[in-house]
MOPAC internal coordinates of N, CA, C and O (Angstrom, degrees):
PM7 1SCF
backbone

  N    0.0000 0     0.00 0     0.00 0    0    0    0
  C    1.4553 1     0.00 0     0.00 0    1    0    0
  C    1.5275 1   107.88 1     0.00 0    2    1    0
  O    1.2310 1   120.17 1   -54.04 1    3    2    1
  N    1.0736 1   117.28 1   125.96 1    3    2    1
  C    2.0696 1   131.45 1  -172.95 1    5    3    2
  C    1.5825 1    89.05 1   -83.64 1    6    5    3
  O    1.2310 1   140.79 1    -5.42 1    7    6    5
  N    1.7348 1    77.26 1   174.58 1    7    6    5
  C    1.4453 1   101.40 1   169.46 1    9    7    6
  C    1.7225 1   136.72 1   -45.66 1   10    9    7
  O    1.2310 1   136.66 1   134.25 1   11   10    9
  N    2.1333 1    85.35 1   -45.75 1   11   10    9
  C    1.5543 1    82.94 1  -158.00 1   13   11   10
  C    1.7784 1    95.81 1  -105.53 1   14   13   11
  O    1.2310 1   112.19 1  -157.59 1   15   14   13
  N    1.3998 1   132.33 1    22.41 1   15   14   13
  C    1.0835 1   119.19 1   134.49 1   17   15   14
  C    1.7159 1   128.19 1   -84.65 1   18   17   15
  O    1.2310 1   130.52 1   158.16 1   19   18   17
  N    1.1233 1    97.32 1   -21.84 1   19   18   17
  C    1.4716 1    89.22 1   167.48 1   21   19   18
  C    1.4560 1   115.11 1   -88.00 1   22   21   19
  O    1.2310 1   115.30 1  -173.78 1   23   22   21
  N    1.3906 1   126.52 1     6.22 1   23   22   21
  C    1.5149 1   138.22 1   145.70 1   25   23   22
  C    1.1418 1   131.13 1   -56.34 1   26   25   23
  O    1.2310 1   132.35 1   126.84 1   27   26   25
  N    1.5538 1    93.75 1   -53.16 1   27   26   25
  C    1.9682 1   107.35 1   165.28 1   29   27   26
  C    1.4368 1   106.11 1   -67.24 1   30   29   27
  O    1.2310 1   109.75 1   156.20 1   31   30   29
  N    0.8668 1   136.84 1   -23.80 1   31   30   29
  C    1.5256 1   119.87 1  -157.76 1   33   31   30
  C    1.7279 1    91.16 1   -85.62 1   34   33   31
  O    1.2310 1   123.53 1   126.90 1   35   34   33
  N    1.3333 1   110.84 1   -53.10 1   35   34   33
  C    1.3798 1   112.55 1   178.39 1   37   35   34
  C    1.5810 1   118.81 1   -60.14 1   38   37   35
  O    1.2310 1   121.24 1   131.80 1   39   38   37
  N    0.8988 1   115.24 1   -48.20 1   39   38   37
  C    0.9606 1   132.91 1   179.50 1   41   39   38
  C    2.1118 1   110.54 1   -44.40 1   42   41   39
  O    1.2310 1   127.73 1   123.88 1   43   42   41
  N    1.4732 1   102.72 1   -56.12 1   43   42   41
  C    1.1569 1   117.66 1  -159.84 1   45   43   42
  C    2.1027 1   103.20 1   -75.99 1   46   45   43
  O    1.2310 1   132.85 1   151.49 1   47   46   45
  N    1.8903 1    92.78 1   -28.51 1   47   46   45
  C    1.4384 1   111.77 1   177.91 1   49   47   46
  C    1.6167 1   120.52 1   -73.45 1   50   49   47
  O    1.2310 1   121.98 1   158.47 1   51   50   49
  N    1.4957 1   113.82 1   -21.53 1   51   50   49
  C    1.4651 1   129.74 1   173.93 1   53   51   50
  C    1.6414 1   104.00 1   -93.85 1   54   53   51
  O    1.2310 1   112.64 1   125.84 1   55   54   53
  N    1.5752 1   131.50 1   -54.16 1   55   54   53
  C    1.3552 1   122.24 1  -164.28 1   57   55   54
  C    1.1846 1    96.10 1   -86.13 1   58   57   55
  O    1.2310 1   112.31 1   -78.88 1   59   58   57
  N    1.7194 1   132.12 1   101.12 1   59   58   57
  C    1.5291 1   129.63 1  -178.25 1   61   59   58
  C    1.9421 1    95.56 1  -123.75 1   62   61   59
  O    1.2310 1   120.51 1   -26.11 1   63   62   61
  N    1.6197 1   116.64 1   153.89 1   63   62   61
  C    0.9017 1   105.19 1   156.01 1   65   63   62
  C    1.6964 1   129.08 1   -48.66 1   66   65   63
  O    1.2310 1   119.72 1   143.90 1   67   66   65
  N    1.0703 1   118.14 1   -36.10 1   67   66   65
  C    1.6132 1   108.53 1  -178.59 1   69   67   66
  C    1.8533 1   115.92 1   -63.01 1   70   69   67
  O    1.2310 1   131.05 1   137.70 1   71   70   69
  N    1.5551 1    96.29 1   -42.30 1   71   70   69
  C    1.7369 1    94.26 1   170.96 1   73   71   70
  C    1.6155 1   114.77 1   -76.07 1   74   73   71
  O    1.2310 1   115.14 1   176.13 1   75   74   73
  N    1.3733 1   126.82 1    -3.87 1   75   74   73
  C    1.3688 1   110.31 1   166.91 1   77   75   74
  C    1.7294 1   111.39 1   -88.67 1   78   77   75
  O    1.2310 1   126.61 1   144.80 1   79   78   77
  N    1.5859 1   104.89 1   -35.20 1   79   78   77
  C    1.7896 1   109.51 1   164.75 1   81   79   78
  C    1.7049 1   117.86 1   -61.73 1   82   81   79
  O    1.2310 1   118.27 1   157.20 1   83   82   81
  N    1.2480 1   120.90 1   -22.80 1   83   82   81
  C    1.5779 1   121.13 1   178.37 1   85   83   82
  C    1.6185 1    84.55 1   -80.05 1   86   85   83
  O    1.2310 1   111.88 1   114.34 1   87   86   85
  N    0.9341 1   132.91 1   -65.66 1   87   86   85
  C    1.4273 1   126.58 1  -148.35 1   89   87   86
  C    1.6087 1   116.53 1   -58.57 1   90   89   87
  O    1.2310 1   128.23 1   140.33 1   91   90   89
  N    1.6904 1   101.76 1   -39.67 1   91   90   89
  C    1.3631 1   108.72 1   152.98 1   93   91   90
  C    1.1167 1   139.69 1   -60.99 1   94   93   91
  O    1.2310 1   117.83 1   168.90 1   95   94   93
  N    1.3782 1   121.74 1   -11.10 1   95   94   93
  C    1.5697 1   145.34 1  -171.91 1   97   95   94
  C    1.6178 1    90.27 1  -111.96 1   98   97   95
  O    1.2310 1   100.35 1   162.33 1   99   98   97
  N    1.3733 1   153.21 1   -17.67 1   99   98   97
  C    1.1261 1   124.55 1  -178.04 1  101   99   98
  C    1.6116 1   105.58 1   -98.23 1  102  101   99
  O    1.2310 1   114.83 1   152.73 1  103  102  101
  N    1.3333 1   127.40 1   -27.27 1  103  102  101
  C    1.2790 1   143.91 1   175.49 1  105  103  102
  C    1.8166 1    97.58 1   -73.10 1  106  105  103
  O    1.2310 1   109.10 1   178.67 1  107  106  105
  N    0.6845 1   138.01 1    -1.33 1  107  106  105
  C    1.1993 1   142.36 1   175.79 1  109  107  106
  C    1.5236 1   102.35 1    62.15 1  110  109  107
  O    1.2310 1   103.49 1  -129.63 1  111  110  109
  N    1.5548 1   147.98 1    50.37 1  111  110  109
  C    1.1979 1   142.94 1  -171.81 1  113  111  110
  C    1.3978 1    90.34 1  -124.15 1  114  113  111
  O    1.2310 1   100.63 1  -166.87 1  115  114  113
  N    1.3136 1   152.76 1    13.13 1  115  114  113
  C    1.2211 1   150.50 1   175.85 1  117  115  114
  C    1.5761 1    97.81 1  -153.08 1  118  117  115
  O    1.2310 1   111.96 1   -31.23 1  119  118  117
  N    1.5055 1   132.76 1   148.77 1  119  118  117
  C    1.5361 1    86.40 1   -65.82 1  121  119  118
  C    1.2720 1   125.59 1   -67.79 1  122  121  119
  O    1.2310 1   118.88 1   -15.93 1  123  122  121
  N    1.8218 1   119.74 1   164.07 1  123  122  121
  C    1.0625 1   123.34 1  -164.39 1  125  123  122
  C    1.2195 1   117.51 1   -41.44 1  126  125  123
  O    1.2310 1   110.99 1   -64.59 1  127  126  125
  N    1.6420 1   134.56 1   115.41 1  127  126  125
  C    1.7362 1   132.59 1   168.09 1  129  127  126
  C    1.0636 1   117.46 1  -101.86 1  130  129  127
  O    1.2310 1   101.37 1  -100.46 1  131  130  129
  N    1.3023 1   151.55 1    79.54 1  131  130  129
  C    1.6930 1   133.67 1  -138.94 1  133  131  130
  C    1.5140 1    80.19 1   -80.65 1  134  133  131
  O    1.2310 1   103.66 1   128.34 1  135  134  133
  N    1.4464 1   147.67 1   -51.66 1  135  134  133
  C    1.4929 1   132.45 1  -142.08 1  137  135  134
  C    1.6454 1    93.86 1   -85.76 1  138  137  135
  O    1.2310 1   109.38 1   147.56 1  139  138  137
  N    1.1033 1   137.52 1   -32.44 1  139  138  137
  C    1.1538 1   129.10 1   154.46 1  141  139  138
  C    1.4876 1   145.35 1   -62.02 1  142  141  139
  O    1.2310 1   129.48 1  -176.40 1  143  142  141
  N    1.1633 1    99.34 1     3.60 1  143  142  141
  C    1.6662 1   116.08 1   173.25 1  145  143  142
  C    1.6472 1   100.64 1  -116.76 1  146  145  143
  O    1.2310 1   118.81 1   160.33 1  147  146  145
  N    1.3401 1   119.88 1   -19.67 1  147  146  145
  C    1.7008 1   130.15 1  -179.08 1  149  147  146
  C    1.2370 1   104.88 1   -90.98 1  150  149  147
  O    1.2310 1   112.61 1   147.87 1  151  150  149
  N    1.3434 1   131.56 1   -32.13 1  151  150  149
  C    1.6497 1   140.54 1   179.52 1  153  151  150
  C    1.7077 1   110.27 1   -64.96 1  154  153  151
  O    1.2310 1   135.09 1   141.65 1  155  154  153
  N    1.6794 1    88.42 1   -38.35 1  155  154  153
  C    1.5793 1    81.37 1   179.95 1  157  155  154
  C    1.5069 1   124.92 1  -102.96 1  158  157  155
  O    1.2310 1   123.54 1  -178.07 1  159  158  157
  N    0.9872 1   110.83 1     1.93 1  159  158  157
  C    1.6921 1   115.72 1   162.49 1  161  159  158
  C    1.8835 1   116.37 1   -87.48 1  162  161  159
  O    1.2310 1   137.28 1   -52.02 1  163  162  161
  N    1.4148 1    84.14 1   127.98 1  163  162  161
  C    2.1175 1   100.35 1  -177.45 1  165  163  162
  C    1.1450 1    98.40 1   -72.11 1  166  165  163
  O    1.2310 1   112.62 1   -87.38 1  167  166  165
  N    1.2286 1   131.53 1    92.62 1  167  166  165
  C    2.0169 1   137.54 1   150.00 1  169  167  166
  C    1.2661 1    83.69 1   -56.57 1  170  169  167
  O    1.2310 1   122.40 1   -14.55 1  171  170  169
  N    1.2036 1   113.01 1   165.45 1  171  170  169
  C    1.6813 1   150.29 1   157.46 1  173  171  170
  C    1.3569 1   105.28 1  -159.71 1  174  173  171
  O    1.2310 1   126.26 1   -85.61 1  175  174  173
  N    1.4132 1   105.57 1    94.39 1  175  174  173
  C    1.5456 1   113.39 1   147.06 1  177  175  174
  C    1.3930 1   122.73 1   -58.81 1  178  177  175
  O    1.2310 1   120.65 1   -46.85 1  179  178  177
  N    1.6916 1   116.37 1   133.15 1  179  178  177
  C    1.1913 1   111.99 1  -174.68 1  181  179  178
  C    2.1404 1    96.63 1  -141.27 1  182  181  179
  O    1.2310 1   125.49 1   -30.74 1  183  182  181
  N    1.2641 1   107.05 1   149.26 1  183  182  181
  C    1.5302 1    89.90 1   178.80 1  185  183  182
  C    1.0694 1    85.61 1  -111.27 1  186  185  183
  O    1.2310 1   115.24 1   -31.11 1  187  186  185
  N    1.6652 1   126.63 1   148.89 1  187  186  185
  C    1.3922 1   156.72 1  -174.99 1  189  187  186
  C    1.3441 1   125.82 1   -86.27 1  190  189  187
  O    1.2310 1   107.54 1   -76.25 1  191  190  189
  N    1.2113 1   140.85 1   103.75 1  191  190  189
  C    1.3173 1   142.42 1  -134.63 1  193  191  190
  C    1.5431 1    78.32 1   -87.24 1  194  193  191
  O    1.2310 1   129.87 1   -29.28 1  195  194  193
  N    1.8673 1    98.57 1   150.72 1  195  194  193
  C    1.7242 1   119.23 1  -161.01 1  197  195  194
  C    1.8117 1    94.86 1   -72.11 1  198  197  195
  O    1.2310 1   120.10 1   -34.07 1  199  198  197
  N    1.0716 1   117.42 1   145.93 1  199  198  197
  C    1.1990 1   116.86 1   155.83 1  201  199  198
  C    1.4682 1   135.56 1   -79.72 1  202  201  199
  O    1.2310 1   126.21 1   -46.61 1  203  202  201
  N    1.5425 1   105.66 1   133.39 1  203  202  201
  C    1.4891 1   103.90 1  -176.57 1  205  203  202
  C    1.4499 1   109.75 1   -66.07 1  206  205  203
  O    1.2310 1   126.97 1   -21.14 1  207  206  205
  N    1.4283 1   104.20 1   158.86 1  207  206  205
  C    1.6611 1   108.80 1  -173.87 1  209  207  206
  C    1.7189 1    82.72 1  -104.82 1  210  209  207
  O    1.2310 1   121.71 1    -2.41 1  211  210  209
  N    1.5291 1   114.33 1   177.59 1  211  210  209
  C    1.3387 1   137.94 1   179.11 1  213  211  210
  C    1.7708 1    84.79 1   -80.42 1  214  213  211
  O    1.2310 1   131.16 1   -11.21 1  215  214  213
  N    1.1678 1    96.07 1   168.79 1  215  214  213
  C    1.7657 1   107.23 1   171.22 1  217  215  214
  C    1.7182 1   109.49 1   -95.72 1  218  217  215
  O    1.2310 1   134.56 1   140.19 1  219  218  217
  N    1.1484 1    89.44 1   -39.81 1  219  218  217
  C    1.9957 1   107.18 1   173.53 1  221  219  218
  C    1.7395 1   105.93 1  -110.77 1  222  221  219
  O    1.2310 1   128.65 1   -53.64 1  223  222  221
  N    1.7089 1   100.95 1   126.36 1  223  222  221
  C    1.6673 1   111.80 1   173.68 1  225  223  222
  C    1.5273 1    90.04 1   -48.12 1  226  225  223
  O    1.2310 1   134.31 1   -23.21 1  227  226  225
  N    1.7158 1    89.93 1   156.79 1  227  226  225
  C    1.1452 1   115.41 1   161.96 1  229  227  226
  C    1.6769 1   103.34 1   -81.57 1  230  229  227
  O    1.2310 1   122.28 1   -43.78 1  231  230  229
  N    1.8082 1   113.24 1   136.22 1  231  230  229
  C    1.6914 1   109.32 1   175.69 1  233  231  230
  C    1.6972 1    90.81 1  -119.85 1  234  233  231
  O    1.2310 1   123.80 1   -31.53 1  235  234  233
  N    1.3075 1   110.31 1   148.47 1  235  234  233
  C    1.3415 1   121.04 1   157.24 1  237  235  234
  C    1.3969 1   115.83 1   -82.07 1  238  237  235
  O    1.2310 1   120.47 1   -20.40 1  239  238  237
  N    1.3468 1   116.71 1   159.60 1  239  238  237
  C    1.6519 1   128.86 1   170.63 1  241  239  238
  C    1.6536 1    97.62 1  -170.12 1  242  241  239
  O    1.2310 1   141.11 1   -20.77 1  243  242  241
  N    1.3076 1    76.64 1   159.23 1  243  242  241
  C    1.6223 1   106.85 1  -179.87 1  245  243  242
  C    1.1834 1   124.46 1  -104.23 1  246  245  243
  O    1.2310 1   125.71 1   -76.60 1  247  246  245
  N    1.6906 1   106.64 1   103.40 1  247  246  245
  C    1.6725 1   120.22 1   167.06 1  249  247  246
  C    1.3124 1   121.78 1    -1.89 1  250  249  247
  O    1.2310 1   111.31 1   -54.64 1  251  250  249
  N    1.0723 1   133.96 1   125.36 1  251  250  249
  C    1.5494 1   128.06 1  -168.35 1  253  251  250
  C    1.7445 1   105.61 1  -117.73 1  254  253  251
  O    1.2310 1   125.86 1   165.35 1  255  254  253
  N    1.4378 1   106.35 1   -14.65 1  255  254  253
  C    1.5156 1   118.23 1   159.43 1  257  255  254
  C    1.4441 1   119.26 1  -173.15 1  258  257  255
  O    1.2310 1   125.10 1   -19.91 1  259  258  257
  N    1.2498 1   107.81 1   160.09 1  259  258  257
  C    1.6324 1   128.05 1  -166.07 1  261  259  258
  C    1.7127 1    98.98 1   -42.68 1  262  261  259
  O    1.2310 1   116.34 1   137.81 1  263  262  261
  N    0.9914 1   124.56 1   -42.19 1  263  262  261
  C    1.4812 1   115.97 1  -161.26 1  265  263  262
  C    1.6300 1   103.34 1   -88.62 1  266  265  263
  O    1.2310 1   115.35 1  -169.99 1  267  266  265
  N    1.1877 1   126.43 1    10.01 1  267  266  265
  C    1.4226 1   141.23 1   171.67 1  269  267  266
  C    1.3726 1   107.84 1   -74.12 1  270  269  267
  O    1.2310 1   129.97 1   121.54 1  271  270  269
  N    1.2723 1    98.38 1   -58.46 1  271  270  269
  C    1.6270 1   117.96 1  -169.97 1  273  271  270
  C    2.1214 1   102.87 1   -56.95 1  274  273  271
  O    1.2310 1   115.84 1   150.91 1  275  274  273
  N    1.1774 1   125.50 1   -29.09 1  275  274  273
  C    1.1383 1   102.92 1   169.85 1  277  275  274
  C    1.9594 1   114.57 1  -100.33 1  278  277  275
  O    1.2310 1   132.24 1  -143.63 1  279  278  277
  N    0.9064 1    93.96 1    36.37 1  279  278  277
  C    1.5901 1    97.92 1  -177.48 1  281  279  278
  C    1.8942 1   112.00 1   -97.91 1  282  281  279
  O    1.2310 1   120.10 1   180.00 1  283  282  281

């Protein structure tokens, strides 16, 4: 007997409908718990330091030749 029948066997003995319904039932997504699926995720609010502006607008213009364009 190989590897990958004794893979299936395990395999087929661990992935059962009841352990994919517990797993959904411990995450609270079966049935639906929204505060129990929100309880367990880490938010971290953070406020985002302001961004500096340029000192001079940005102006557009138009390439005046090919060797511009990689500059």
């Amino acid at each position: 007997e190989g590897f990958l029948s004794t893979f299936k066997d395990a395999f087929f003995n661990v992935f059962t409908y009841e352990n994919y319904k517990k797993a959904f039932e411990v995450v609270g997504l079966v049935p639906i718990d929204a505060q129990r699926v929100l309880d367990r995720l880490e938010v971290r609010l953070r406020t985002l330091p302001p961004v500096a502006l340029p000192e001079t607008p940005w102006q557009s213009k138009t390439l005046s030749n090919p060797y511009e364009f990689g500059s």
